[in-house]
Backbone as CSV, one residue per row, in Angstrom:
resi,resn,N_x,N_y,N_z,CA_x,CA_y,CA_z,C_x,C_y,C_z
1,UNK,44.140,231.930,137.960,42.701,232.056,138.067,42.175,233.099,137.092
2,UNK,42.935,234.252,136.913,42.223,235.202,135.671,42.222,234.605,134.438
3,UNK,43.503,233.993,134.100,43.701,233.625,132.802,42.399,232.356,132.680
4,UNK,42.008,231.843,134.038,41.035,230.220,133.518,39.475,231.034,133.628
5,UNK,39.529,232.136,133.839,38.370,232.916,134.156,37.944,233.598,132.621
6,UNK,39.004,234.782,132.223,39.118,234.441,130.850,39.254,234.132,129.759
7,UNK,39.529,232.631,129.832,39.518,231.531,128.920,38.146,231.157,129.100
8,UNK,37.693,231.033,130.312,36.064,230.510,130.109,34.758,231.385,129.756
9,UNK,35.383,233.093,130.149,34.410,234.180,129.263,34.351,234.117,127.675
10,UNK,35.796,233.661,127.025,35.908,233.612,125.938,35.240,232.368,125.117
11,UNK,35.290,231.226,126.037,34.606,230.147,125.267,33.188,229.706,125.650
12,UNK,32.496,230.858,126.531,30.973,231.104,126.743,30.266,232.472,126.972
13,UNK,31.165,232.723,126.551,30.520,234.489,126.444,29.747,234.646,127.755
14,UNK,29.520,234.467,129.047,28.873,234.428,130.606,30.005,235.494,130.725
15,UNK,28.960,236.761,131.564,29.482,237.746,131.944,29.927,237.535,133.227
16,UNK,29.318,235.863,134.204,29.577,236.134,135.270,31.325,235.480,135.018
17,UNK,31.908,235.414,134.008,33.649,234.989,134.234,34.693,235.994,134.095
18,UNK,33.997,237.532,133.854,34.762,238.361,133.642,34.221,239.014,135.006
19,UNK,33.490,239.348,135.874,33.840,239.732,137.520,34.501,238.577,138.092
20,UNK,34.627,237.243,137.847,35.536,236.546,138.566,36.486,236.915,138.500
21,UNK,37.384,237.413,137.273,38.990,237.319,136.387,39.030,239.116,137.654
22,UNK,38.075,239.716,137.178,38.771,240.815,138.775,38.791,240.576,139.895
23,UNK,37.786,239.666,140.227,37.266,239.234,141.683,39.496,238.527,141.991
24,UNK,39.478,237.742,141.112,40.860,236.896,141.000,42.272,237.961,141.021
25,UNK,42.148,238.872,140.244,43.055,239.903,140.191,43.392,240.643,141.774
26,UNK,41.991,241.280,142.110,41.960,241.774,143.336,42.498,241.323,144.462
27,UNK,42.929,239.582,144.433,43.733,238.980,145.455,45.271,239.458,145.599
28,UNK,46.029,240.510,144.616,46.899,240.811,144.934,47.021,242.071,145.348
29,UNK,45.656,242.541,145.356,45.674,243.987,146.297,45.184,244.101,147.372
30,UNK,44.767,243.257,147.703,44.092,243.300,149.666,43.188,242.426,149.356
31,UNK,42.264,242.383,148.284,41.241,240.998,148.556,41.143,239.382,148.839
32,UNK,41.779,239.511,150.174,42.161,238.138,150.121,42.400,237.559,151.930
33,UNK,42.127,236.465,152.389,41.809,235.936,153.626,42.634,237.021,154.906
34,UNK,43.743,237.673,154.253,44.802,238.468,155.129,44.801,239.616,155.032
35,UNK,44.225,240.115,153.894,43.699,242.010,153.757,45.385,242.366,153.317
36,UNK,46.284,241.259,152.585,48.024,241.925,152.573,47.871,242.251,151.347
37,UNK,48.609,243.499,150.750,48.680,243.651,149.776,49.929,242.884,149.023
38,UNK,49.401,242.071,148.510,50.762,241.207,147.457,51.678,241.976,146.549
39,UNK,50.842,242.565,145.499,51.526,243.916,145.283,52.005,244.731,146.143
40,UNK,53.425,244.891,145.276,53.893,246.148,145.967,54.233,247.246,145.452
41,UNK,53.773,247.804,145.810,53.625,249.569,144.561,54.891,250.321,144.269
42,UNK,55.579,249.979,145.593,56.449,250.723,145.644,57.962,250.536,144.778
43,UNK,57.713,248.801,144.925,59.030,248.526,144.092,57.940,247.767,142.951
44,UNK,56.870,247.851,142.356,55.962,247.196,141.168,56.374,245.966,141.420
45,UNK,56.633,245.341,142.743,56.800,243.867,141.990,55.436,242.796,143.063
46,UNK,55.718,241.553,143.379,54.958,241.285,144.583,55.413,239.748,145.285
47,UNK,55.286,240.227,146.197,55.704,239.040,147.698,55.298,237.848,147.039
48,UNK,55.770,236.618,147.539,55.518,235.398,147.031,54.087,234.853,147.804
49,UNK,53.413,235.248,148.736,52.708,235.011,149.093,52.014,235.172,150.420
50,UNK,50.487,234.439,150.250,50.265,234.515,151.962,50.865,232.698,152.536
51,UNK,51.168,233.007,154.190,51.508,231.729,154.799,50.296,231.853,155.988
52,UNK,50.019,231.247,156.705,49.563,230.897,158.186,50.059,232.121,159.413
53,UNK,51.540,232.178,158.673,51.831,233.679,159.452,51.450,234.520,159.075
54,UNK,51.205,235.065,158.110,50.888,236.063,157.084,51.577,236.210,156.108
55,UNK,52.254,237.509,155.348,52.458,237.792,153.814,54.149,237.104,154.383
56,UNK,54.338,236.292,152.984,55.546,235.866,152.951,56.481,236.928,152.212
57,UNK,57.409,237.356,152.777,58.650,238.359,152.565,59.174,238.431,151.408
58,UNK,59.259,237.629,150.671,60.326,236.973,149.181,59.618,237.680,148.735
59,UNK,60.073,237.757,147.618,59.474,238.654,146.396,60.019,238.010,145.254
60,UNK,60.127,236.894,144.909,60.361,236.273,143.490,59.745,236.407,142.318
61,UNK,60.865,236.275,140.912,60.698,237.025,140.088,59.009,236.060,139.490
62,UNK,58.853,234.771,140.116,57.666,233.815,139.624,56.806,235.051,140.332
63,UNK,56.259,234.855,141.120,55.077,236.285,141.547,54.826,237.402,141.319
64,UNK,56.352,237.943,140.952,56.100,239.195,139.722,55.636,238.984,138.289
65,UNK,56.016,237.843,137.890,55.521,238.285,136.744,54.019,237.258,136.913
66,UNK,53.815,236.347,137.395,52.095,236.028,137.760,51.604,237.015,137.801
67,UNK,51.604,238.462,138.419,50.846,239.391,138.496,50.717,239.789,136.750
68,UNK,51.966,240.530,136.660,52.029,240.585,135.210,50.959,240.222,133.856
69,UNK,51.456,238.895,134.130,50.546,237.846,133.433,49.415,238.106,133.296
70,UNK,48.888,238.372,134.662,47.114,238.472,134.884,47.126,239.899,134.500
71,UNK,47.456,240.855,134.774,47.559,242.104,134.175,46.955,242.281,132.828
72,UNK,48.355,242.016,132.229,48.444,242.021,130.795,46.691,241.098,130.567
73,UNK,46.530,240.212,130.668,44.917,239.147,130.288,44.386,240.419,130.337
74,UNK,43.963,241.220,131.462,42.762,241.788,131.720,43.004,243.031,130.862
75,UNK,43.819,243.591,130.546,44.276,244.935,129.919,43.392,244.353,128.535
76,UNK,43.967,243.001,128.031,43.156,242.880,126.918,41.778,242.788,126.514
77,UNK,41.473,242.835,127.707,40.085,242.570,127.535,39.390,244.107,127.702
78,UNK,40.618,244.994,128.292,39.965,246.400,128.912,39.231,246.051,130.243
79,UNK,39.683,245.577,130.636,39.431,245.433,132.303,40.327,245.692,133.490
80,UNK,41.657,245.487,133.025,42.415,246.828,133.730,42.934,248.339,133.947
């Protein structure tokens, strides 16, 4: 979602796609239907997800570096 957020600031210059790309980011720090933090600070990496139960336990290396990913986007833009 950050990366399609800023792909679409970039190919319309609309400021409202760069508060989405944080609005999108922020889902791995508590903003999100479960208040879980996906990130995890402690070991930098993050849980694979939310379930129906809540935050799923795994921590695979695909969700670490998704965070990453979106990271790095927003750094470039100076938004992280």
């Amino acid at each position: 979602m950050v990366e399609a957020a800023l792909k679409a600031l970039n190919s319309t210059g609309d400021e409202r796609y760069r508060k989405t790309a944080q609005i999108a980011f922020e889902w791995y720090h508590g903003r999100n239907t479960r208040d879980a933090l996906i990130y995890n600070p402690n070991t930098s990496t993050c849980y694979d997800g939310i379930t129906p139960e809540g935050l799923n336990q795994n921590q695979g290396a695909e969700a670490t570096l998704s965070y990453y990913l979106a990271y790095l986007k927003l750094k470039e833009k100076n938004l992280a």
